[in-house]
C-alpha positions as CSV (number, residue, x, y, z in Angstrom):
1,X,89.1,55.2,86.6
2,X,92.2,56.5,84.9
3,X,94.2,55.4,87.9
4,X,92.7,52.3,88.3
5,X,94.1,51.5,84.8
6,X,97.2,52.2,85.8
7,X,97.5,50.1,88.0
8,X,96.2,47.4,86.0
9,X,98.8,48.2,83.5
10,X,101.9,48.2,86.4
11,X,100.4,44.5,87.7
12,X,100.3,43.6,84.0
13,X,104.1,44.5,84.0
14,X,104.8,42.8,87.5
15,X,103.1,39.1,86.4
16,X,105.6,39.7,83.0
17,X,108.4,40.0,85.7
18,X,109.7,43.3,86.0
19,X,109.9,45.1,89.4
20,X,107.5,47.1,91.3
21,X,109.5,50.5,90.8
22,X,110.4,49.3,86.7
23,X,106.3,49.0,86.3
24,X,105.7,52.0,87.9
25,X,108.8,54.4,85.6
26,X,106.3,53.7,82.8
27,X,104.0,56.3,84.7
28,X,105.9,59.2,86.0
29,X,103.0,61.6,86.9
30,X,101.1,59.3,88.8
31,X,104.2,57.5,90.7
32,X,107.1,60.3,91.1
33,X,111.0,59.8,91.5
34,X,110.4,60.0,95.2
35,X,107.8,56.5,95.2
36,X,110.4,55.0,92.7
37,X,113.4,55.1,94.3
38,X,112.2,54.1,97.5
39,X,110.0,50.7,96.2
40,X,113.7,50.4,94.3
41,X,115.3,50.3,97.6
42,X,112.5,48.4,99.6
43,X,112.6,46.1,96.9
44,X,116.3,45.5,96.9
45,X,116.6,45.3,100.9
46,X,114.0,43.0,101.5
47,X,112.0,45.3,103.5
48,X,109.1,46.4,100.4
49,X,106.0,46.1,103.2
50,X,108.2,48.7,105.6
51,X,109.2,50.9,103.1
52,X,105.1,50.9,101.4
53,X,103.8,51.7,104.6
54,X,106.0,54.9,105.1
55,X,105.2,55.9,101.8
56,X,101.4,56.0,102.8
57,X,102.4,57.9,106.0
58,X,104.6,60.2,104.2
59,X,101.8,61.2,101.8
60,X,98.9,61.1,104.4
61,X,101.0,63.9,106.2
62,X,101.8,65.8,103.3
63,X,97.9,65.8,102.1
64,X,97.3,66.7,106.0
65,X,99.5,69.2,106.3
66,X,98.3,70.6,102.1
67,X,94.5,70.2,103.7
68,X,94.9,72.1,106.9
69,X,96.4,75.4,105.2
70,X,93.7,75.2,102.3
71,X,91.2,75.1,104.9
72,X,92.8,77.8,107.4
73,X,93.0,80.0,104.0
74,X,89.0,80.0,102.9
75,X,88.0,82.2,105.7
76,X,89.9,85.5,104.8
77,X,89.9,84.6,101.1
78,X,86.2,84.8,101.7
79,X,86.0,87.5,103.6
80,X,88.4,89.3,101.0
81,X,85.8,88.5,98.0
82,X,82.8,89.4,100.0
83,X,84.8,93.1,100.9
84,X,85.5,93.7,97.6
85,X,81.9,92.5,96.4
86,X,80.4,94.9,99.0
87,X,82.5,98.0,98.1
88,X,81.8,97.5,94.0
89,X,78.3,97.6,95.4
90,X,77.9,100.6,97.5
91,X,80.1,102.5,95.4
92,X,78.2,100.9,91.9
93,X,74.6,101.3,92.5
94,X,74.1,103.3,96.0
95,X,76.0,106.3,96.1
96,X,75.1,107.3,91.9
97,X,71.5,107.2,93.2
98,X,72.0,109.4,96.4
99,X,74.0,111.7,94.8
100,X,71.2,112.7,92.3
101,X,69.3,113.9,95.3
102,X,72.1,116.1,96.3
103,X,72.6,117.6,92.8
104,X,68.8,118.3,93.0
105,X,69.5,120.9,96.5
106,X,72.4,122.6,94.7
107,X,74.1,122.4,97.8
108,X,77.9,122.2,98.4
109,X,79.0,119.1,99.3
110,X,82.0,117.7,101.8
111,X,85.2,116.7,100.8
112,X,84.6,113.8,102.2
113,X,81.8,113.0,99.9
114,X,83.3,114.4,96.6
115,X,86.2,111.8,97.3
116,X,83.0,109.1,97.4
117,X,81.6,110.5,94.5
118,X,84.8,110.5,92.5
119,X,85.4,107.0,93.7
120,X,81.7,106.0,92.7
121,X,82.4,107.3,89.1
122,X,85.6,105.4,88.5
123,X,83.6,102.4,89.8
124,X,81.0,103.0,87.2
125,X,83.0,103.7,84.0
126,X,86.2,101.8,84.8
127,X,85.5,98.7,86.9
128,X,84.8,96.3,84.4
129,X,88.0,97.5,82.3
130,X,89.9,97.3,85.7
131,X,88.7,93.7,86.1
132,X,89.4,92.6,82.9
133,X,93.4,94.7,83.1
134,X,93.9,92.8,86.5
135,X,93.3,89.7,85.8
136,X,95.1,90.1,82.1
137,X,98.1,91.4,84.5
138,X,97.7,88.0,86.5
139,X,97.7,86.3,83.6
140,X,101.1,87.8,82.2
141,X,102.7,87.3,86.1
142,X,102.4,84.3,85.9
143,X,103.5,83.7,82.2
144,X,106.5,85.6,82.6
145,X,107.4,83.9,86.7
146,X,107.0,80.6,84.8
147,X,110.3,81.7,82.9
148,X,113.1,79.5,84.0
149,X,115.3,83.0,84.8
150,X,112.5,85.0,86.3
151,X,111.2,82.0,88.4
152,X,114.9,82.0,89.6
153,X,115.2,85.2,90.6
154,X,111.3,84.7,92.6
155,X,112.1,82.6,94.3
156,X,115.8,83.8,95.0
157,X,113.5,86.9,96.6
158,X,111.1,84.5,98.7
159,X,114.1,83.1,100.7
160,X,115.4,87.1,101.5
161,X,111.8,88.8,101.7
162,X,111.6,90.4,105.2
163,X,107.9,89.0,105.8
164,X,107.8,85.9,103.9
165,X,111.6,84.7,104.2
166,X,110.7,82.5,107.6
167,X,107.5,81.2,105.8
168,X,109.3,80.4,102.3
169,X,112.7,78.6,104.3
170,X,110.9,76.8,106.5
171,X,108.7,75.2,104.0
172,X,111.0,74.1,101.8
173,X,113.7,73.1,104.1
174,X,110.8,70.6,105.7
175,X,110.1,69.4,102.4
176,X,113.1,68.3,101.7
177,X,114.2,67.1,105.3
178,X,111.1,64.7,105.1
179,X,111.8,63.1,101.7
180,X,115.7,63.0,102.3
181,X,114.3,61.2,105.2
182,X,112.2,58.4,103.8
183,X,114.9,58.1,101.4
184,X,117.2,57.2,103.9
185,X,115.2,55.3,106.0
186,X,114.2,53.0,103.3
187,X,117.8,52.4,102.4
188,X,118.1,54.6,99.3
189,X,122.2,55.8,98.6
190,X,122.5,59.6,100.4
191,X,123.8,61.2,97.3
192,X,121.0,59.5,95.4
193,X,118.6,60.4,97.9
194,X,120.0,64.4,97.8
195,X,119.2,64.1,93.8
196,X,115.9,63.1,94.3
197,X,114.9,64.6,97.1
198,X,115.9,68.4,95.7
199,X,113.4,67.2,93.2
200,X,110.9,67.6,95.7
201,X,111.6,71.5,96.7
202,X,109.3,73.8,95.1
203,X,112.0,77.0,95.5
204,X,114.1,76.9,92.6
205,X,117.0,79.0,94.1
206,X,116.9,77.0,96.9
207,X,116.9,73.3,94.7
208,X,120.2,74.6,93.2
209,X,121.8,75.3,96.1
210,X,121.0,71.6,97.2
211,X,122.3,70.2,94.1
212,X,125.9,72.5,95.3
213,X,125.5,70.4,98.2
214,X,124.6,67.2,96.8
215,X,128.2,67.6,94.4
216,X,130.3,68.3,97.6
217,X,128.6,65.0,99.7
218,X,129.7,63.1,96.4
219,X,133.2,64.4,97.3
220,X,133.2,63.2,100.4
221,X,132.0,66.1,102.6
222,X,129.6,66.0,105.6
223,X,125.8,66.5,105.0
224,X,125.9,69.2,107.6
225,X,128.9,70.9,105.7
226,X,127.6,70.2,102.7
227,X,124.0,72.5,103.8
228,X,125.7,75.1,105.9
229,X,127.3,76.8,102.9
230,X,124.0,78.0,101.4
231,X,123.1,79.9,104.7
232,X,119.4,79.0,104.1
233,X,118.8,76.2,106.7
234,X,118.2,76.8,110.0
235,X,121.1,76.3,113.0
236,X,119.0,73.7,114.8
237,X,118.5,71.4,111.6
238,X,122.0,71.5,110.7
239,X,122.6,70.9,114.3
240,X,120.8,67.5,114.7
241,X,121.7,66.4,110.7
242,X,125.4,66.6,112.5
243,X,124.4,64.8,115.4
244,X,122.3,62.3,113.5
245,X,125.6,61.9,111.3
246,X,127.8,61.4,114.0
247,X,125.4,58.7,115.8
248,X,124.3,57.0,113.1
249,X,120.8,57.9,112.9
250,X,120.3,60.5,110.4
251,X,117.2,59.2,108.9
252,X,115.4,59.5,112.7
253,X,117.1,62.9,113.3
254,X,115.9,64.0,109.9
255,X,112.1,62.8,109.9
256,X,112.3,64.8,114.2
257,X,113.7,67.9,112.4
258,X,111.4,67.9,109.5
259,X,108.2,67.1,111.9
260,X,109.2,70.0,113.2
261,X,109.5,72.3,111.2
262,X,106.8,71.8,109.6
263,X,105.0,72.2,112.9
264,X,106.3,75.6,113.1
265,X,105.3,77.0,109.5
266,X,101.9,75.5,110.2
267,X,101.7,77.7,113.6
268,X,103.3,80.7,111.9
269,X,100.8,80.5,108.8
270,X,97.9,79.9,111.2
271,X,99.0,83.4,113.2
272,X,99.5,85.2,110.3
273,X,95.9,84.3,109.1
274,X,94.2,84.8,112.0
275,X,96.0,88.5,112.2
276,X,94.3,88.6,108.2
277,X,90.7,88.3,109.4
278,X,90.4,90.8,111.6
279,X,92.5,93.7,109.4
280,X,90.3,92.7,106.7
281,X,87.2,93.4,109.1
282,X,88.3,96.7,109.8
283,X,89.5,97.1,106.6
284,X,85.7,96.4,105.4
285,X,84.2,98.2,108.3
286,X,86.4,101.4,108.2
287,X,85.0,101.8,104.1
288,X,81.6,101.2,104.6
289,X,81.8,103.8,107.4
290,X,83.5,106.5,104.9
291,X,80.7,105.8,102.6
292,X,77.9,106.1,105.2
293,X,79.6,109.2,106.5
294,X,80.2,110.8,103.0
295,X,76.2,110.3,102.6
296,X,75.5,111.6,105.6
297,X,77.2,114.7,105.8
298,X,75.2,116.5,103.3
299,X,72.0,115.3,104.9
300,X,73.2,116.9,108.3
301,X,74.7,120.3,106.2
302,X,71.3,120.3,104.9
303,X,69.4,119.6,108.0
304,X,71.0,122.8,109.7
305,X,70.3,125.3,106.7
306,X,66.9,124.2,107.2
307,X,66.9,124.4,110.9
């Protein structure tokens, strides 16, 4: 409903006479920089229909693309929760009572089973306290990494992390391949388009190197120049942004390289999670066995006094 009004509001401002991208600056969060300068350009160019219709593929891929990891993510997030639930449990409310029988037999028990025991304890008189220190610690992560110099230096760490440096560059550098593309495509000035489309990358570090770039394209430099200096985009999409310079087609070459890309974090993410799954089954499976065993133990130490 709320967006409905908007856009009763923006036609409002249309039948007054303004443009299609000046009705829509009145409502930033709904209709970003990206949709505005393109319309702008659409509008200008004569080609608004063309330009509206790869704005609605653009953002159908992008929700595809946000949909598929989401869903590729639920299974070992779930299977995480239910691990964790299952542990609490055992180590909660079934060990305690087992290990009243064995105080009862005087017995010695295993080391395996004194580590249990200890574990079981820490469960019982510290788990809530840990629950509520862990998620306070989440809470001032997240606090402090929305600090402009501490997000900086985040996400300066993403793009060199040995295990998450691939996933963090290829994202972003898709990202903004695709919107520098649309841009372009639709008409939209190149150093204009660089402004905006920096906008769109989520990695700070990385969105100030692409303003360094955007300054020297101003100057007159090459795009491919221009993005080589950072050392954070890959060979082959500074390859075909210098071939797509050279021929004239940079939007085409830029929307190929971004495609794929993006095709390539997806299938890197995708193996990565489906590596997670089964390391969280053993993971699972290899405590609940130490827990069995640590119960067991005594039972079979006692068995073979009796015996």
């Amino acid at each position: 409903l709320e967006f409905r009004g908007v856009l009763f509001r923006s036609r409002s401002r249309v039948m007054e006479g303004y443009s299609l991208a000046r009705s829509f600056e009145a409502y930033p969060k709904a209709f970003p920089d990206l949709y505005r300068a393109t319309i702008a350009a659409g509008e200008s160019s004569g080609h608004l229909d063309a330009v509206l219709l790869q704005l609605a593929d653009f953002s159908e891929s992008q929700h595809e693309s946000r949909t598929r990891i989401q869903q590729a993510m639920i299974y070992p997030i779930v299977l995480f929760a239910l691990t964790i639930l299952i542990l609490a449990g055992l180590l909660g409310y079934v060990v305690p009572d087992i290990v009243e029988v064995f105080s009862d037999t005087g017995q010695a028990l295993p080391g395996l089973t004194l580590v249990v025991i200890a574990a079981s304890d820490w469960v019982a008189d510290y788990g809530l306290y840990t629950l509520f220190i862990a998620a306070g610690l989440a809470w001032i992560t997240t606090k402090l990494l929305a600090m402009p110099t501490n997000k900086l230096r985040f996400d300066r760490y993403l793009l060199h992390a040995p295990f998450l440096r691939s996933m963090s560059r290829g994202r972003n550098t898709s990202q903004f391949a695709s919107t520098l593309s649309i841009l372009s495509a639709s008409g939209v000035p190149l150093v204009e388009a660089m402004k905006i489309a920096s906008e769109v990358v989520s990695n700070v570090w990385l969105r100030t190197k692409i303003q360094e770039a955007t300054i020297k394209v101003s100057e007159g430099g090459s795009l491919q120049s221009a993005l080589s200096v950072s050392g954070y985009f890959p060979p082959m999409m500074l390859y075909m942004i210098g071939s797509g310079e050279q021929s004239g087609e940079l939007d085409s070459m830029l929307a190929r390289v971004a495609k794929y890309m993006e095709q390539e974090v997806e299938s890197l993410l995708a193996t990565l999670l489906s590596l997670l799954g089964p390391v969280m089954l053993i993971v699972m499976g290899g405590a609940v066995f130490t827990i069995v065993m640590a119960i067991l133990l005594p039972i079979i130490n006692l068995n073979q006094l009796v015996a």
